[in-house]
N, C-alpha and C positions, 0 to 999 in steps of 0.2 A: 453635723446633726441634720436631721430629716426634716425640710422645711413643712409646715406643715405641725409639728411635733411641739410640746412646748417641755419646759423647762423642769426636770419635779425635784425636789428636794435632796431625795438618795443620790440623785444626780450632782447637785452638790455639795453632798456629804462624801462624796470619793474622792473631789477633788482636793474639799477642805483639808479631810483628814490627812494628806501628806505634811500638810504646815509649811510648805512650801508659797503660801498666799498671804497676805495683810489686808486686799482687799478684794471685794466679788461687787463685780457689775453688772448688772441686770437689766433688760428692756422687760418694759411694765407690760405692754400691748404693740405687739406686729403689727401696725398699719398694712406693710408688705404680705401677710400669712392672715390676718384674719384671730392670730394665737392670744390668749390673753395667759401670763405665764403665773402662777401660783405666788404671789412674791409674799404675803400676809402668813403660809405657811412657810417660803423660804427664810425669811426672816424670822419667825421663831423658831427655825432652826439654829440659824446665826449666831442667835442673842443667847438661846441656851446653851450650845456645844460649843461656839467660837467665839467667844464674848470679847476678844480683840482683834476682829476683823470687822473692817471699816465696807459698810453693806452702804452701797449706793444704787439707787435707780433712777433709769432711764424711763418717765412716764409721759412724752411728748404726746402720743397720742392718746394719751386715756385722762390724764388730770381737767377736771372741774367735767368730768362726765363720768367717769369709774369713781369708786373709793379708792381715796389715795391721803388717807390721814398718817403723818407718818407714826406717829406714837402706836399707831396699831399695827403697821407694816415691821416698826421696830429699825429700820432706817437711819443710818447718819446722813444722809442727803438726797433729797429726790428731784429731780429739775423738769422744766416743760417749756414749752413754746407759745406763743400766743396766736400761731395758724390752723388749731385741732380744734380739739373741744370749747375753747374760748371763744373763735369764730370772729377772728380778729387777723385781717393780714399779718405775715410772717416781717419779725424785726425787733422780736424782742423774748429774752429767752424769763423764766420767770422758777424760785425754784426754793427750796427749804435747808437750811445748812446748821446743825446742831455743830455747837463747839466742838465734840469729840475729832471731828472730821475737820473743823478748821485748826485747830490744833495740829493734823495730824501733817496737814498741807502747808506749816510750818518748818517743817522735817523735810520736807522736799527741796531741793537744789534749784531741779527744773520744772517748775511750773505752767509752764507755755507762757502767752501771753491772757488769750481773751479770756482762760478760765480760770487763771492765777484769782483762787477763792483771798490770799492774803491781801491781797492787794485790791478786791472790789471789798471789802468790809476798809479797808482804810478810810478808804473814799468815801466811806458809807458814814465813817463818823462824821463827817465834813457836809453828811448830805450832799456827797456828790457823785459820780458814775467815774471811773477810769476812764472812759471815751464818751466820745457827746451820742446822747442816748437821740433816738426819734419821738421828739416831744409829740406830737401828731397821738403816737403810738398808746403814748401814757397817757394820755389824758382818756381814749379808746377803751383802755384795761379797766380804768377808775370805772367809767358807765358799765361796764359789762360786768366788775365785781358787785357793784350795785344792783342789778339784776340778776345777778345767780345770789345775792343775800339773799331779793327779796323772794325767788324761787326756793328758798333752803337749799340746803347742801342734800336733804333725802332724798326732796321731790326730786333737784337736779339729773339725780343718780336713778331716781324710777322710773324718772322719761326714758333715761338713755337705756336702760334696760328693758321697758316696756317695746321699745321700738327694734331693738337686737332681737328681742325673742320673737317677734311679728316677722322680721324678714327672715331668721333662719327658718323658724316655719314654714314661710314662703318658698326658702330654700331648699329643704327635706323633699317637699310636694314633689316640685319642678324638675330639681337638680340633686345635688349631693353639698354637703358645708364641704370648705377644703383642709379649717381648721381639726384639729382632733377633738372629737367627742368629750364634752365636759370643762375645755380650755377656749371657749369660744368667746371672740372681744363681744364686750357689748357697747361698740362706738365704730364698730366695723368688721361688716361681715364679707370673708372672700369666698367665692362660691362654686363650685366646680364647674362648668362649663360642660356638662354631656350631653347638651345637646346639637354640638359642633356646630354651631352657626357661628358667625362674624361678630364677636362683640364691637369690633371696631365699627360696624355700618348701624349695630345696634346703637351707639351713641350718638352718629350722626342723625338717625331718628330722632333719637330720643331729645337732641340739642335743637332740632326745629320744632320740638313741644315745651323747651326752655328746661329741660334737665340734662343732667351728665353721671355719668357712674366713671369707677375707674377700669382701665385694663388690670392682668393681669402683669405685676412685677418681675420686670428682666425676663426669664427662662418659663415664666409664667403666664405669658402675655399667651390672650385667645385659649387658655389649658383652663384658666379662673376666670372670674371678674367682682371687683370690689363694690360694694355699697357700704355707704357711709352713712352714720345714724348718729352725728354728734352736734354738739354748736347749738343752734339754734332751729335745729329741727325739731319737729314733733309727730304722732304717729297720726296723724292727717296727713302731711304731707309726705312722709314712707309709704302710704296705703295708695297714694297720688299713682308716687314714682313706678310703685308695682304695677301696679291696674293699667300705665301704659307700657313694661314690658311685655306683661300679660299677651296684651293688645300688638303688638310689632310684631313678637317672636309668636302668635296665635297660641298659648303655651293651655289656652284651657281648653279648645277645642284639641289640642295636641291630645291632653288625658285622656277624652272622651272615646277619640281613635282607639288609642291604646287598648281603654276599658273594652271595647267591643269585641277584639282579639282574644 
């Protein structure tokens, strides 16, 4: 598939419809592409036409910044990380698992080790982890779910969207989105890069004014370049980050060139 592209439903309604499947795995949001995949209407696909396939998502980067309730996604299990939207170093993986799905991981022979779902609810009666967890880490998540309470789960969600729609904005102006029109993360926007300058030397800028953006991913690199709108940002400090690309790459007096022509 066409990176860049995101995921639509028909698309997995061809595959469904063989019955050759039990279960569909999904990424929530591209960190890599910038994609935000439709999963709220993949999932009621799912749950109406294939009401015994076990629908799991992958929302590492969008949970506790996107909506990701699963009752409304329609999900047997959704999982995430606490280095995204949590804004919390990476080491601890955090995630939602309805019976249907632990049940179904009872049927299974080979389960791996670290994600043997049977075997971490064991330990869970016992109040305990299969492997020794990063206390440090836990105690991190407790203050930070205490802080997204006391923000709500809406506002949480209106930041992170308030701040996605200000940089694609920014993005349209300047450049091109590299996501596809309509599928765009709002926790991370990757942006076409036409105006062929060095992102790499644009970051070393940008990191002696105390910011960083990403490159583009693998085959991507210098063709895009990533901003990131999740965690603990807010749209003061996204209008920051712009106003000094603005400022490096000269990108307003760029327009004005342009306009004249």
């Amino acid at each position: 598939m066409e990176w860049g592209k995101a995921v639509k439903p028909d698309m997995i309604a061809e595959r469904l419809e063989s019955g050759e499947y039990d279960t569909l795995t999904i990424c929530h949001n591209e960190s890599s592409t910038g994609v935000r995949n439709p999963i709220h209407e993949i999932g009621k696909l799912v749950r109406r036409d294939y009401p015994d396939v076990i629908f799991a998502v992958d929302s590492v980067s969008a949970m506790a910044g996107d909506k990701t309730m699963p009752e409304e996604i329609g999900c047997d299990i959704i999982f995430a990380s606490t280095q995204k939207c949590f804004a919390l170093p990476p080491g601890l993986a955090v995630g939602l698992v309805y019976n249907r799905a632990l049940e179904r991981a009872k049927e299974m022979t080979n389960r791996g080790t670290y994600t043997d779902l049977v075997e971490i609810f064991e330990f869970e009666k016992k109040h305990q982890t299969p492997f020794t967890p990063c206390i440090p880490l836990l105690y991190a998540l407790d203050k930070r779910m205490d802080l997204l309470l006391k923000e709500t789960y809406d506002a949480v969600y209106q930041r992170h969207k308030t701040m996605a729609e200000y940089t694609q904005n920014w993005a349209e102006k300047h450049f091109k989105m590299f996501s596809e029109p309509g599928y765009e993360s709002i926790t991370v926007s990757c942006v076409e890069n036409t105006s062929g300058k060095s992102v790499k030397d644009l970051n070393t800028k940008l990191g002696e004014r105390g910011f960083t953006i990403s490159n583009g991913y693998g085959k991507l690199a210098e063709k895009t370049f990533r901003i990131g709108h999740m965690g603990e940002w807010n749209l003061a400090g996204i209008k920051d980050l712009l106003a000094n690309i603005d400022e490096i790459w000269d990108l307003n007096n760029q327009n004005r060139t342009i306009a004249k022509y």
